[in-house]
C-alpha positions as CSV (number, residue, x, y, z in Angstrom):
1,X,56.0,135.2,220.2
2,X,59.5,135.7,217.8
3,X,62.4,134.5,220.3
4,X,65.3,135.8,218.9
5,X,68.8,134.9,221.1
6,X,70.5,138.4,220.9
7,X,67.0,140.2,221.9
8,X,66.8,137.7,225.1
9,X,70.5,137.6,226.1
10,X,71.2,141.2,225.3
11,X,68.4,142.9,227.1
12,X,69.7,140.6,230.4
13,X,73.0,142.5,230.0
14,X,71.8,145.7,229.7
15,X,69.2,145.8,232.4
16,X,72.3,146.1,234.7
17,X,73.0,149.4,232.9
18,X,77.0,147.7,231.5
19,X,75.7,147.4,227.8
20,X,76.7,143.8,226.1
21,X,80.1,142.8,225.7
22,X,81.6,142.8,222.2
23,X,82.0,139.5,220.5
24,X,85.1,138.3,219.9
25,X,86.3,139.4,216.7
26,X,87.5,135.7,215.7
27,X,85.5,134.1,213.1
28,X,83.7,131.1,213.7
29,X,85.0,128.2,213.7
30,X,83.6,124.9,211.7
31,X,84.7,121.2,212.1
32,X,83.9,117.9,213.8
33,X,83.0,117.7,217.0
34,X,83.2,114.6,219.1
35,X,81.8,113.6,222.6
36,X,83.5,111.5,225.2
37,X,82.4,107.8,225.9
38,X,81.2,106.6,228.9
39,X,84.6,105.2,230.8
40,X,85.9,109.0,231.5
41,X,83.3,109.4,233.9
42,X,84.6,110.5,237.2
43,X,88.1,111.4,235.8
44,X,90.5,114.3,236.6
45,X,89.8,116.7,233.8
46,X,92.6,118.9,232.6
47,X,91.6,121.9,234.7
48,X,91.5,119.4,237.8
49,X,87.8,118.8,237.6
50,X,86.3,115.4,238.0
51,X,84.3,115.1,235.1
52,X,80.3,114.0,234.5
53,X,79.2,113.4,231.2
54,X,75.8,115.1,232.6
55,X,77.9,119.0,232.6
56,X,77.8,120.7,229.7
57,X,81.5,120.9,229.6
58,X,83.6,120.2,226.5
59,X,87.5,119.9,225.4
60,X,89.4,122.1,223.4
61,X,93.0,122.6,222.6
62,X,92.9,126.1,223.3
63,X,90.0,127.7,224.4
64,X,90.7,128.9,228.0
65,X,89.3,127.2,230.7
66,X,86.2,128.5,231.7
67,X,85.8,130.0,227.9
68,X,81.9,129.5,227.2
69,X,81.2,128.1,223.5
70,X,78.2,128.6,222.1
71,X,78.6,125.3,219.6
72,X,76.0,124.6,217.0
73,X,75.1,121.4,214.8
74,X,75.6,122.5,211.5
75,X,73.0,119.5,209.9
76,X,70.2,120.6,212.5
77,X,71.4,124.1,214.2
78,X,70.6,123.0,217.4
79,X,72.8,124.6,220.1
80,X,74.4,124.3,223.4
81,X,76.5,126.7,225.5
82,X,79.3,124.5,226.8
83,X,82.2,125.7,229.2
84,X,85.9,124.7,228.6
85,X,86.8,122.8,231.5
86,X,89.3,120.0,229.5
87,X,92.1,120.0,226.6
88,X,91.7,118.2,224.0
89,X,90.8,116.0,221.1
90,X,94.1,115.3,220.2
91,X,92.3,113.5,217.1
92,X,92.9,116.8,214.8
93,X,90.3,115.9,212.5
94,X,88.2,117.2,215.2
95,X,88.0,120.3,216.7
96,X,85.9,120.0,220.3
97,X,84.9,117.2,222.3
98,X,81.7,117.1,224.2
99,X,80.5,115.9,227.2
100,X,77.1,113.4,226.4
101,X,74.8,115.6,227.7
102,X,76.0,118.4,225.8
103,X,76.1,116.1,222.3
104,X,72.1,115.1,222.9
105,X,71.2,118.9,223.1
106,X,72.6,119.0,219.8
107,X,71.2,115.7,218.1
108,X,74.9,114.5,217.5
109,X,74.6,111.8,220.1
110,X,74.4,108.3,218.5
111,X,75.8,109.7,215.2
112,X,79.7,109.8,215.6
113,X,81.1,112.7,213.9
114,X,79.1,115.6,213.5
115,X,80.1,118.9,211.8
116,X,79.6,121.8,214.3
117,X,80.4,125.5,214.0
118,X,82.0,127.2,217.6
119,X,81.8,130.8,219.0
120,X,83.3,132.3,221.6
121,X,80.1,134.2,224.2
122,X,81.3,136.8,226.6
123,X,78.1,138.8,226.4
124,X,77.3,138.3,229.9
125,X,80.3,139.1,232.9
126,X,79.7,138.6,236.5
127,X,78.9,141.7,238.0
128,X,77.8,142.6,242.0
129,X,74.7,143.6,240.1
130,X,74.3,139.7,238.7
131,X,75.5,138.9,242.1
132,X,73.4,141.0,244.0
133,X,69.9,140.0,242.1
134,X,71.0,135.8,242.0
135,X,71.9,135.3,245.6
136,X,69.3,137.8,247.6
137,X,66.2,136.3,245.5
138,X,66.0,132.5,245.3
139,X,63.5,132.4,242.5
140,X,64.0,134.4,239.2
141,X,63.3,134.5,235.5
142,X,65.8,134.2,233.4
143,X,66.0,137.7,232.8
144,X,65.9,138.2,236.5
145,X,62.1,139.0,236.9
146,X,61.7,137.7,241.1
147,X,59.0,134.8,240.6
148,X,57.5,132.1,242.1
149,X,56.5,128.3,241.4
150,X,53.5,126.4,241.4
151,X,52.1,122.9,240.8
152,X,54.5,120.8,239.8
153,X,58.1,121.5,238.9
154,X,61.4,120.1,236.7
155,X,64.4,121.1,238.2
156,X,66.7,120.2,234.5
157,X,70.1,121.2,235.4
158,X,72.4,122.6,238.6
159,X,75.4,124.2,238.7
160,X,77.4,126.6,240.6
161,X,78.7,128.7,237.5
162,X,75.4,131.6,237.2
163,X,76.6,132.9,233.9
164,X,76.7,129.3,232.5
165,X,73.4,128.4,234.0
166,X,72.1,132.0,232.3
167,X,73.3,131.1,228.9
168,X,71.6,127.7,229.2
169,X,68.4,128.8,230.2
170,X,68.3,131.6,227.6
171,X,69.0,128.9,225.1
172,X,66.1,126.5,226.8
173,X,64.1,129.6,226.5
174,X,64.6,130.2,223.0
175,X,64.4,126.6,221.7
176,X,61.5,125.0,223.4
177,X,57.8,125.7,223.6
178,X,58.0,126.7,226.9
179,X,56.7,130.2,228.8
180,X,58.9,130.7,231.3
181,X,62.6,129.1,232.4
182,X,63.5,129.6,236.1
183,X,66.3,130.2,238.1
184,X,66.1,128.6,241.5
185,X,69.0,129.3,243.8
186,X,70.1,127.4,246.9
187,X,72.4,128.1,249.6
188,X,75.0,130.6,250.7
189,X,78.3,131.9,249.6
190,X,80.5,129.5,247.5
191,X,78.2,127.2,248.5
192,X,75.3,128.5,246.8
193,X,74.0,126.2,243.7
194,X,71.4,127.2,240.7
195,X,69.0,125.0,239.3
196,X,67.1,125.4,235.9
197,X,63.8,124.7,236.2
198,X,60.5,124.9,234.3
199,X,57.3,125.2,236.1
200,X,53.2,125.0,237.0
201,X,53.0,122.0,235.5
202,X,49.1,121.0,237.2
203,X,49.1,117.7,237.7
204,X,52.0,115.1,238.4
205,X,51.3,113.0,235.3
206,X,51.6,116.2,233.4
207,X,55.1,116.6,234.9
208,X,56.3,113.1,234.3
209,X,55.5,113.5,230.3
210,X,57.4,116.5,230.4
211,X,60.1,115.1,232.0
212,X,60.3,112.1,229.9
213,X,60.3,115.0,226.8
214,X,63.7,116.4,228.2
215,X,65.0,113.7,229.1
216,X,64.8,112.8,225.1
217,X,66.1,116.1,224.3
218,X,69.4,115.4,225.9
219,X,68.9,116.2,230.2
220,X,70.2,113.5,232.2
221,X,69.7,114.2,235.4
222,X,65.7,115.5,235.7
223,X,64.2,116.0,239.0
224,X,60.5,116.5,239.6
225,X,59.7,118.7,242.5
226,X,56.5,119.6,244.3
227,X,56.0,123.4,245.5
């Protein structure tokens, strides 16, 4: 199956009959990206946040907060979607600074500097149709297809931003060997979390090699659920 990344997050945006957003017309933008080190953990970000080094959040001088970067390795093109939740680095020789997590999705973590390109994504907006779909159905695809798990489960990553958790599992989707990438959403209102999970895994010891495999590839915080 050819997964191609406009194909996957385009047909999302258009199921809701809104028709994808227009890129923004900046170029991209290539230089150095850095990641933070372990002793900012729990510190006030710039936007007031505490921040984990397990978010895929990153710095930038002047992205807008809550601006989702798309931000690719250059040597390896790896990607991650990152949101801007920080200012920063004030090292001008760099041009973004990553959270860990973020830097092992990439392959930069370990190797200092790496040269990255950065683009702005506003294909997908919030919507009451996004909205409606993510918070009356508790398991989806991540095109929104309703679904259900079996066996043995990963839950990878939880957030409360949707659109971020979209973007990241479109990007899992697209960049693993795997057949599906879930959407599993908890709880009500503001309260209401999303985790990204891959599924029917048969066997528990099938589950724990696959969680050691993304753990390698850059998730720190793997859970292994039982349906």
């Amino acid at each position: 199956m050819i997964k191609l990344w406009v194909i996957t997050i385009i047909s999302f945006s258009l199921m809701f009959g809104e028709g994808p957003q227009q890129p923004s017309k900046k170029k991209f933008i290539e230089g150095k990206a850095s990641y933070y080190g372990k002793e900012f953990e729990g510190r006030k970000t710039a936007n007031g946040e505490i921040f984990s080094n397990a978010k895929f959040t990153a710095a930038h001088r002047k992205y807008p907060f809550n601006t989702y970067l798309r931000v690719i390795n250059l040597k390896n093109h790896l990607s991650v979607t990152v949101r801007v939740n920080d200012r920063g680095p004030y090292n001008y020789t760099r041009i973004v600074d990553l959270s860990e997590t973020a830097a092992r999705r990439i392959g930069s973590y370990m190797h200092g500097l790496t040269t990255v390109r950065i683009e702005e994504l506003n294909i997908l907006q919030r919507n009451k149709e996004i909205d409606r779909l993510f918070t009356c159905t508790d398991v989806l695809d991540c095109l929104g297809n309703e679904e259900k798990l079996s066996g043995f489960s990963l839950s990878l990553y939880t957030t409360s931003d949707l659109i971020h958790i979209l973007y990241l599992a479109n990007e899992l989707y697209l960049q693993e060997d795997v057949d599906k990438v879930y959407i599993v959403g908890n709880g009500d209102g503001r309260n209401r979390k999303y985790q990204m999970v891959i599924s029917n895994y048969p066997t528990k010891k099938e589950a724990l090699v696959a969680k050691d495999f993304f753990e390698r590839k850059g998730f720190m915080k793997v859970g292994l659920m039982k349906s």
